[in-house]
C-alpha positions as CSV (number, residue, x, y, z in Angstrom):
1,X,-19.9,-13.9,-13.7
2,X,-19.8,-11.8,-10.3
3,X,-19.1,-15.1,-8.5
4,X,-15.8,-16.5,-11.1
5,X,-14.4,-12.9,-10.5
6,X,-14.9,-13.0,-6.5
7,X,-13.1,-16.0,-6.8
8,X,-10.4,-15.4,-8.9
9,X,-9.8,-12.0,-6.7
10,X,-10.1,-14.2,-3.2
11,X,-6.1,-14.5,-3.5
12,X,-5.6,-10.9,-5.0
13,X,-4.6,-9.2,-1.6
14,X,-2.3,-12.4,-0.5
15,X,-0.5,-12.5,-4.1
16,X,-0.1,-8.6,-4.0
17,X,2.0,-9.3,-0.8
18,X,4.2,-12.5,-3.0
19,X,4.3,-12.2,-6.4
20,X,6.8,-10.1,-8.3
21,X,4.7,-6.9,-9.5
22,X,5.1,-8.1,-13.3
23,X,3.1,-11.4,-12.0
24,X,0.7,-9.7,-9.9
25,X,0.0,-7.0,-12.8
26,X,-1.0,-9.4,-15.6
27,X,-3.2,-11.9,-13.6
28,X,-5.3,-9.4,-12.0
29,X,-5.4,-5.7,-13.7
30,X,-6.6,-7.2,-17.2
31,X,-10.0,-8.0,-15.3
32,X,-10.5,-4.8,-14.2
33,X,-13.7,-4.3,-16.3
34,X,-15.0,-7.4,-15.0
35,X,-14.8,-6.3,-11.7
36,X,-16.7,-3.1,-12.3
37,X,-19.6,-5.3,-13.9
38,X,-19.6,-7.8,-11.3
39,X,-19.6,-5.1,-8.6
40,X,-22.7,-2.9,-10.4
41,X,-24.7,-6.5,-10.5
42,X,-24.0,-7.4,-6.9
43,X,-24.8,-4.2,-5.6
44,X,-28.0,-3.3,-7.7
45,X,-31.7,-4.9,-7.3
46,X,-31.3,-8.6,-6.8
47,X,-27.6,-9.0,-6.7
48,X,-25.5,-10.4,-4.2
49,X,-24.5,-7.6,-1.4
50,X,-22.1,-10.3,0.5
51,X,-20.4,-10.9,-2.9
52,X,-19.9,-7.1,-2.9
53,X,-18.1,-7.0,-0.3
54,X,-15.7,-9.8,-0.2
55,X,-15.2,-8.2,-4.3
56,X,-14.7,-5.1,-3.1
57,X,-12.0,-6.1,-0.5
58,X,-10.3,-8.1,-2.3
59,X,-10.1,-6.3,-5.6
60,X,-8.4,-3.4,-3.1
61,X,-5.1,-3.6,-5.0
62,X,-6.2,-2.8,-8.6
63,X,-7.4,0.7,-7.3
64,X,-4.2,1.9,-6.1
65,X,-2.2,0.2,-8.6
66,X,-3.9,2.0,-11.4
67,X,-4.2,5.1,-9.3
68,X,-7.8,5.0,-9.6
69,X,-8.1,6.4,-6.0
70,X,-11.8,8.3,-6.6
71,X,-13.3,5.3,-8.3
72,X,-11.8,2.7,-5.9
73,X,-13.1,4.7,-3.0
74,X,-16.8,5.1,-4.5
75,X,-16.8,1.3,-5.0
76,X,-15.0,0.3,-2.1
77,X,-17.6,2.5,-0.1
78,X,-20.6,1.5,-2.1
79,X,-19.9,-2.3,-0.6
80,X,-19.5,-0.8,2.8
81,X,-22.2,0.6,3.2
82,X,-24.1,-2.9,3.0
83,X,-22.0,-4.7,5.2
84,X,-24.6,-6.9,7.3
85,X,-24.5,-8.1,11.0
86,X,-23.5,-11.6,9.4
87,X,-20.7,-9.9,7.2
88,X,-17.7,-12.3,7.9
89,X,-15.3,-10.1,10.1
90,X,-12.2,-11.1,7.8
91,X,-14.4,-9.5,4.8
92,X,-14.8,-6.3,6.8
93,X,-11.2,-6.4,7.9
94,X,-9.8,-6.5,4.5
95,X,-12.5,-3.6,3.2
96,X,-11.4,-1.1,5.9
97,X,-7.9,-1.7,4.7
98,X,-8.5,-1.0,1.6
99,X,-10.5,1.8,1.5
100,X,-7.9,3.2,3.8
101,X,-5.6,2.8,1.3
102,X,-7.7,4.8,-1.8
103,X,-8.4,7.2,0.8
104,X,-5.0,7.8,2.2
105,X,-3.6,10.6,0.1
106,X,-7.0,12.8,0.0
107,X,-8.5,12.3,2.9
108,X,-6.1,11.3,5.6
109,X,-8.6,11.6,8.9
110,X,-10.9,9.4,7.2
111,X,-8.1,6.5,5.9
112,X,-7.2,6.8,10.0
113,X,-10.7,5.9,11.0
114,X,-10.6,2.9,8.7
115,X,-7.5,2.0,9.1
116,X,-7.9,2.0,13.2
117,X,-11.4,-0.5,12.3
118,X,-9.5,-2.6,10.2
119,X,-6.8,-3.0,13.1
120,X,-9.3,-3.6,15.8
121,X,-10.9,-6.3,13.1
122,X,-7.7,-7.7,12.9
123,X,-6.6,-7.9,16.3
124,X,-10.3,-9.8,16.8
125,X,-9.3,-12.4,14.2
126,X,-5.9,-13.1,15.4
127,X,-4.8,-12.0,12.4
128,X,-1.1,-10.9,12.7
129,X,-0.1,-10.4,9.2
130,X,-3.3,-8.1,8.8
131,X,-2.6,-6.2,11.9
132,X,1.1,-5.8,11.0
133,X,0.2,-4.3,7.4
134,X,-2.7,-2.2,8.6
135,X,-0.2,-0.4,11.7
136,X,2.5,0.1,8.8
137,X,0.5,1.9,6.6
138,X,-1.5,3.6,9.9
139,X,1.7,4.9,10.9
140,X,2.5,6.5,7.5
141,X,-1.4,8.2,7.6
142,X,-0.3,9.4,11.2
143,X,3.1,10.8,10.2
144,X,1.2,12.8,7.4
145,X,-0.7,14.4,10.1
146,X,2.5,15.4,11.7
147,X,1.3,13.1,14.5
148,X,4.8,11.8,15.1
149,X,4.7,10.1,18.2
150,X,1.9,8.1,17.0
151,X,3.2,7.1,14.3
152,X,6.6,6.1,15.8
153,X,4.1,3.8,18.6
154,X,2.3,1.8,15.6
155,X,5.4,0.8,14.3
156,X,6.8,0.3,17.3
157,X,4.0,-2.5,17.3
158,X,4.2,-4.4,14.5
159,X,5.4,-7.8,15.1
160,X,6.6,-10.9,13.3
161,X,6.9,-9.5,9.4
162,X,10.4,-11.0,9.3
163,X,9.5,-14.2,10.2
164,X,6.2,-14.3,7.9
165,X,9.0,-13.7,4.9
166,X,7.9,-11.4,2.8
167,X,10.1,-9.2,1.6
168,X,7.4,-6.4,0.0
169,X,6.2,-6.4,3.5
170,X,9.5,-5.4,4.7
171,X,10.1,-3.1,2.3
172,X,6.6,-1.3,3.7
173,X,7.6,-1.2,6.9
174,X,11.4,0.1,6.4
175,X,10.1,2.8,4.0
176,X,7.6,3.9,6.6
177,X,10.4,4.3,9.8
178,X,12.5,5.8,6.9
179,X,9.4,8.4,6.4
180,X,9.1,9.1,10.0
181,X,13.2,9.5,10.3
182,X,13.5,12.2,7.8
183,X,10.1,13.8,8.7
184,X,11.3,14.2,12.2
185,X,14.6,15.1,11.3
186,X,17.4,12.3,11.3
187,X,18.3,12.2,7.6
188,X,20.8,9.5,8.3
189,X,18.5,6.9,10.2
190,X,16.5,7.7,7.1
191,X,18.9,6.8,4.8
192,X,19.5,3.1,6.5
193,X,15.9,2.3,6.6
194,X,15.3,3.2,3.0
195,X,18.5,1.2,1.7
196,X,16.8,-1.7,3.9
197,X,13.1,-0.4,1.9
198,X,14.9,-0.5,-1.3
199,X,16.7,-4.1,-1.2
200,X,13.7,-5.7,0.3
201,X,11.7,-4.4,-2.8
202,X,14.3,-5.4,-5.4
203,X,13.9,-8.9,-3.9
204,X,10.1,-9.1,-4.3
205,X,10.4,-7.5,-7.8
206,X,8.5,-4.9,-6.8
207,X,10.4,-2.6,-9.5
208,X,7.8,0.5,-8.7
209,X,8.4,0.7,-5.0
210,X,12.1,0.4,-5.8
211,X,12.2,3.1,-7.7
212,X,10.4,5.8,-5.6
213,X,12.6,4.6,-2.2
214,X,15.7,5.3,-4.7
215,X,14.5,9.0,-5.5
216,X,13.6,9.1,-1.6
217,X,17.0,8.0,-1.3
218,X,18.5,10.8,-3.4
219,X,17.0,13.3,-1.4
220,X,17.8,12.6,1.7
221,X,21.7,11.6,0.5
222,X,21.4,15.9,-0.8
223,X,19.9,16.8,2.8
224,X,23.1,15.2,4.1
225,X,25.5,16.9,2.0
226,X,26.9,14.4,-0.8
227,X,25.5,15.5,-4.0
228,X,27.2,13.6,-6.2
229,X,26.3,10.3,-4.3
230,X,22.6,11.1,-4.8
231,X,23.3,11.7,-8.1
232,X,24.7,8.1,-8.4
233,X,22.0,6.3,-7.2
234,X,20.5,4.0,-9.9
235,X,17.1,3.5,-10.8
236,X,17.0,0.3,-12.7
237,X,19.9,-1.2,-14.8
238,X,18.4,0.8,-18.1
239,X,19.4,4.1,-16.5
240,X,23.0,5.0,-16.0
241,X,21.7,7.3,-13.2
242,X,18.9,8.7,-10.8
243,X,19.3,11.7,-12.9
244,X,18.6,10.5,-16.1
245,X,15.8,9.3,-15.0
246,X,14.5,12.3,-13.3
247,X,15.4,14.0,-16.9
248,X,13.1,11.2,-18.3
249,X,10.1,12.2,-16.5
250,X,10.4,16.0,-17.3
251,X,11.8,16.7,-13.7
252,X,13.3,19.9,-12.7
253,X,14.4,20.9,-9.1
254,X,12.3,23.0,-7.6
255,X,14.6,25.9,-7.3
């Protein structure tokens, strides 16, 4: 059982990067109970640990995309802690970035200490698709921290995500400069790099991501003065408007 499941997960991290989310969502978040079984087994007396932690890396995804954040991280951390001197680098690579990832929102200093492992993993392996994702999302841990300059330096080196041609990847990396651009006080750079964000995630049908860049992008079109643009913006062709959406969802400004 643990073994099917690593298997059917090996591709989980890769497909989260290609598939529209609607795919990605149906093949792998129904098996979420399986991968809690096959995790308890390979971690427990006489399981598998190396199975546990190729599982636990490559199930990353289904953690955040459930917003199961504590449990991912108790798992995630659970396999990491029996990663051997034989552990496949690539296996340990793809752990730190994902327990990066549940950590990211909680506990920022600790998501930058695994993110800056699973960057130095990366850069071992050669691995530029891996490093490119893991400075992205560094950079949005650093900006948090109001560590700007940082921040602005790991994007500053991520290479060749145009040519590799995927378009959620794009989307990552425009929303992050986006990020840093209003955080640091240029609303309009801001405002081109999350129009960039919010295309590239239409085009990978990442329906989600495209929604939150479009209420980033109504704030930022307020900071700059033209209300009833922001207003405008849509969320999805069900919703006339940005605001009947944020109506939807109970919202109410904060003043």
């Amino acid at each position: 059982h643990a073994q099917y499941f690593r298997d059917h997960f090996e591709s989980a991290v890769d497909d989260w990067l290609r598939l529209p989310e609607a795919a990605w969502r149906a093949l792998f978040l129904p098996e979420v109970d399986n991968v809690r079984a096959a995790l308890e087994w390979s971690l427990g007396t006489g399981g598998d640990t190396a199975l546990a932690v190729a599982l636990a890396g490559a199930s990353g995804p289904v953690w955040t995309t459930l917003s199961l954040y504590g449990e991912g991280a108790q798992r995630i951390e659970a396999a990491a802690a029996r990663i051997q001197p034989d552990t496949s680098k690539a296996d340990q690579a793809r752990l730190s970035f994902w327990l990066a990832a549940v950590l990211e929102e909680a506990m920022p200093a600790r998501a930058l200490a695994a993110f800056e492992q699973s960057i130095s993993l990366y850069r071992e392996l050669h691995d530029s698709l891996g490093l490119a994702h893991s400075r992205m999302r560094q950079a949005r841990v650093l900006i948090k921290m109001g560590r700007f300059e940082s921040a602005a330096a790991a994007l500053a080196d991520v290479h060749g995500v145009e040519s590799a041609g995927l378009p959620r990847l794009l989307g990552v990396y425009f929303a992050n400069v986006g990020y840093l651009k209003v955080t640091t006080g240029n609303p309009a750079s801001a405002r081109a790099h999350m129009e960039k964000a919010a295309l590239f995630f239409r085009e990978a049908g990442m329906e989600t991501a495209e929604h939150v860049m479009h209420g980033a992008l109504a704030d930022v079109t307020w900071v700059l003065g033209d209300l009833a643009a922001g207003l405008s913006i849509p969320v999805d062709s069900d919703m006339e408007s940005l605001d009947e959406y944020l109506t939807q969802q109970g919202w109410r400004p904060p003043f």
